[in-house]
N, C-alpha and C positions, 0 to 999 in steps of 0.2 A: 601236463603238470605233474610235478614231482618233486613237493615238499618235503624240505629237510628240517628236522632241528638238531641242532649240533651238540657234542660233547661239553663243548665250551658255552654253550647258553644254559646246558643241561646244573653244568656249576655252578655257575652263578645263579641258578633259579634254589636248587639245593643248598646250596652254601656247603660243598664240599669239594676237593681237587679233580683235574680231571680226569685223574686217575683211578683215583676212586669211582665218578663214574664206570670207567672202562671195566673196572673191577665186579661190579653192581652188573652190568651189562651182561658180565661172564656168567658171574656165580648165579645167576639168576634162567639164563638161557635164552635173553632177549635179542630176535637178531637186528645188525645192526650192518652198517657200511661204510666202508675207509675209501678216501678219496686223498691221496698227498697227505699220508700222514692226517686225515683227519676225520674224526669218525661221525658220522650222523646215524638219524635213524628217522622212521616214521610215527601215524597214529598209534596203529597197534603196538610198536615198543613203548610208547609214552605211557599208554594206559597200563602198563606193565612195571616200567620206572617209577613213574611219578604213582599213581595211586589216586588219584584225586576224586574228591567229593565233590561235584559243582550243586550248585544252590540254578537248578531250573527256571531260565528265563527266556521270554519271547520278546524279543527287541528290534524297533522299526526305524530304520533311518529313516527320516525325512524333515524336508525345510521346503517352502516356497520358494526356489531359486535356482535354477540350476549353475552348474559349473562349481558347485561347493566341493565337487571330492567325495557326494555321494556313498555312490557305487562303490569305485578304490577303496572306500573305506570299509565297507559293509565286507565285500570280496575278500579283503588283505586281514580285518580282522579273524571272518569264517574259518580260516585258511589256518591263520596262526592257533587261533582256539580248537580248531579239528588237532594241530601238532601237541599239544597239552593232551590230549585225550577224552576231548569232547565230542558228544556225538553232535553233530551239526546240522541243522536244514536251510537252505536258503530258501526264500519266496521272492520270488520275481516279478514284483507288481506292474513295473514301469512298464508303458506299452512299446518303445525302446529297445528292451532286451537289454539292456547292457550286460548286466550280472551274467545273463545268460550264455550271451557272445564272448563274456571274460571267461565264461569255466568251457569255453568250446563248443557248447549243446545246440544245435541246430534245432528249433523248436518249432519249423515248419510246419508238421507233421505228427506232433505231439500236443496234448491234450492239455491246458492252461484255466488259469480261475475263470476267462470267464465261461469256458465250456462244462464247469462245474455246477454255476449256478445258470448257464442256460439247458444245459440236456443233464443234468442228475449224477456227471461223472462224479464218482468218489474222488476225494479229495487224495486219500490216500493214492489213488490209481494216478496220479501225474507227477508222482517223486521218478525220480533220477536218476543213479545213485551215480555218483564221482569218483567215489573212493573209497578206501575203508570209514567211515564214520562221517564221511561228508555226502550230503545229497541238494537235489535242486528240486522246486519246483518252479521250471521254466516260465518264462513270457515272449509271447508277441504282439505281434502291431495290432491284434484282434482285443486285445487287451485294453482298448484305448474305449469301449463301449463299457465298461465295467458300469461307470455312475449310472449308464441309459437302462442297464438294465436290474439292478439296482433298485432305480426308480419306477420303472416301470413294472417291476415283478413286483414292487411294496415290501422288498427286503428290508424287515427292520434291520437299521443298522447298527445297533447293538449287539446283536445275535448272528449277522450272516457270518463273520469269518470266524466270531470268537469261538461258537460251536465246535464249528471245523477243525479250527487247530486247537482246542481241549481236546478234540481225539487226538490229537498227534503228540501231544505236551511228554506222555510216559516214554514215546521213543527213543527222545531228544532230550542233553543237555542244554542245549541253545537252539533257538529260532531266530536267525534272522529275517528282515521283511525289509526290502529294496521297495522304496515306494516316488511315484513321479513327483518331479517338484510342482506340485498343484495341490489347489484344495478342490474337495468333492466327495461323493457318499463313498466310495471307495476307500481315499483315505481317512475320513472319518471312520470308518470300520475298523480302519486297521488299529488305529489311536487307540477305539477301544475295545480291541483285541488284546494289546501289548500291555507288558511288565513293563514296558521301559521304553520312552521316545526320545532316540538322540537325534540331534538335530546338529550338523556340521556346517560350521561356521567359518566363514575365509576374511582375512583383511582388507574389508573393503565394504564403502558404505551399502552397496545396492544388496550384499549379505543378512547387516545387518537391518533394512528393511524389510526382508522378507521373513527372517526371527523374531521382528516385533511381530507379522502378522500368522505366522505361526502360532506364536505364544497365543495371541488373541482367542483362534480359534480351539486351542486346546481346553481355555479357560472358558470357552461358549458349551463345548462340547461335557467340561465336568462339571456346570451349571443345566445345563438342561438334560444331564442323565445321571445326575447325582451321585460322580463318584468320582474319584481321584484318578488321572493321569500322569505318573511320571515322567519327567522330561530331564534329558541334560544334554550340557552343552559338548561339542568337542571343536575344540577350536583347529582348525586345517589349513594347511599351507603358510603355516608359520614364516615368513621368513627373516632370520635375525639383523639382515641387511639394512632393511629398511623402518625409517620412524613409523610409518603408517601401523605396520604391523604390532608393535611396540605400544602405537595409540590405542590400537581395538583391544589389544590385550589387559591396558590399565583400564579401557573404558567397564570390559566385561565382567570383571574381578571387582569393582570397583559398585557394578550396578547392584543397586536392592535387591533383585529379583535373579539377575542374570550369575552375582560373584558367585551363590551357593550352588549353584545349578551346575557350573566346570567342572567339568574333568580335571584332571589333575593334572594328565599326560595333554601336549600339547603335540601337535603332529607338522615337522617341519616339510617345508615345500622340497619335492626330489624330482629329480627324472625316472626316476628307478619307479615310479607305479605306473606312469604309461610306457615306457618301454619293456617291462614285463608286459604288459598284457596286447601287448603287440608280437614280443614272440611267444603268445601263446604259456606264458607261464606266472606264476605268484611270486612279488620279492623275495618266497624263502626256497625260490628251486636251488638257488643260486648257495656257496658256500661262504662268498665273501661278506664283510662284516659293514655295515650302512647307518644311515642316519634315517632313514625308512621303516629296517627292519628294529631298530630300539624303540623308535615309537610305537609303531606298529604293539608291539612285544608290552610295552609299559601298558599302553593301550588296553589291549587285550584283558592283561593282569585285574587291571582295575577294573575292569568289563563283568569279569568272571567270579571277582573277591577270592582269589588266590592269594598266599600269604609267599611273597617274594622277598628273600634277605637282602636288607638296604637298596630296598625300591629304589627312594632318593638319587642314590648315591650313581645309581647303574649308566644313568641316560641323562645328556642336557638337554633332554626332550621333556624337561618337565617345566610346570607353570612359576615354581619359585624363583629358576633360574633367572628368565625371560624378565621377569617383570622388574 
């Protein structure tokens, strides 16, 4: 894997030419790389361009459901927010792997949460690192005993993982947390661990049945532990083709509970995120220009509270368009 972001996104995030970029790039001593006329760069120039302040947050995807775009989503965002110049952590709850199998890491052989909370490993001790400012802490199929032991070690679950990663919170601009589509003391934990649970949602009823019973338990969970858990929506696999799609979107905008809770950015349906991660790479190895990587990018944006010139205007990947 080998993340670019380009000159040309560089501008429009700026709001200045891309020449100017290129200018910025020079007189600064940022290095960078041309491909056909066209220049990118990585983490470390970004954090050197851009400058950015991030407002520190730990954030878990999860929804009772699978096939919502999860993963792809958790992955594709990390990926883009590492290019901004965030320091990133991924957690790889799912006992699956996916995340894991998308960043390449063979975690046969490597040390995972639940060897953490069965033999005393440091948490710290089963990071990863990927890249400049991106790291992993892997999962495997061993992973799938999390709740058993949990339960049976009388982990409050208040305290087990939130601990843990408050030691990790100063390293990191973001935390993500890949979590299985299930309910259980695991992800319980995680919930209330987290700044922030998004929950990805696809055009289609059995979606949003497992949203309502998400929601439920979030609202069990800040009722019986007396505190507020944030949630939002991001609506996935958009596709403009179709009524259906078009239905869930006026239904969700529409709902009491659900309209305030959207994202803003709306994430349409592509080939472009499982055929990256089949050859082994993220939608932004690539140079060319997508309907993946603007959501994605919008995504991100709002993810992070980045302030991006004429957000709106960038991408028809957004919720006003659609609806």
């Amino acid at each position: 894997m080998k993340a670019k972001f380009t000159a040309a996104d560089a501008s429009n995030f700026l709001g200045i030419t891309v020449q100017a970029v290129h200018k910025q790039l020079k007189t600064k001593g940022l290095p960078f790389e041309k491909n056909q006329n066209r220049v990118y760069f990585g983490h470390e120039t970004s954090c050197g361009l851009f400058n950015l302040k991030f407002k520190q947050k730990t954030v878990a995807f999860q929804i009772v459901k699978g096939g919502t775009g999860k993963t792809s989503l958790a992955y594709s965002v990390a990926v883009r927010a590492n290019l901004y110049g965030a320091k990133v952590l991924c957690i790889d709850l799912d006992q699956q792997g996916n995340l894991t199998q998308s960043f390449q890491v063979n975690a046969e052989e490597l040390p995972v949460m639940v060897d953490v909370l069965k033999d005393g490993i440091k948490l710290e001790d089963t990071i990863v690192n990927l890249s400049n400012g991106l790291d992993l802490i892997p999962s495997r199929i061993e992973n799938a005993i999390l709740d058993n032991v949990i339960m049976l070690g009388r982990f409050p679950i208040e305290h087990i993982y939130k601990e843990r990663i408050q030691n990790l919170k100063k390293r990191y601009d973001l935390i993500i947390i890949d979590c299985p589509p299930a309910l259980g003391q695991s992800v319980a934990a995680v919930a209330l661990s987290s700044d922030m649970i998004i929950a990805p949602v696809t055009p289609e009823e059995f979606s949003l049945s497992g949203l309502k019973i998400s929601t439920q338990e979030i609202l069990n969970l800040e009722q019986n532990y007396k505190t507020n858990i944030p949630f939002k929506l991001v609506l996935n696999k958009f596709d403009t083709r179709t009524s259906l799609s078009h239905e869930v979107l006026s239904t969700l905008i529409k709902h009491p509970i659900y309209g305030e809770k959207l994202f803003k950015t709306y994430v349409r349906a592509s080939q472009e995120f499982p055929n990256a991660i089949a050859n082994s790479e993220s939608i932004y190895d690539t140079l060319k220009n997508s309907s993946a990587k603007e959501d994605i990018d919008l995504l991100t944006v709002e993810l992070l509270e980045i302030q991006k010139k004429n957000l709106s205007e960038i991408s028809l990947g957004t919720l006003g368009e659609a609806a």
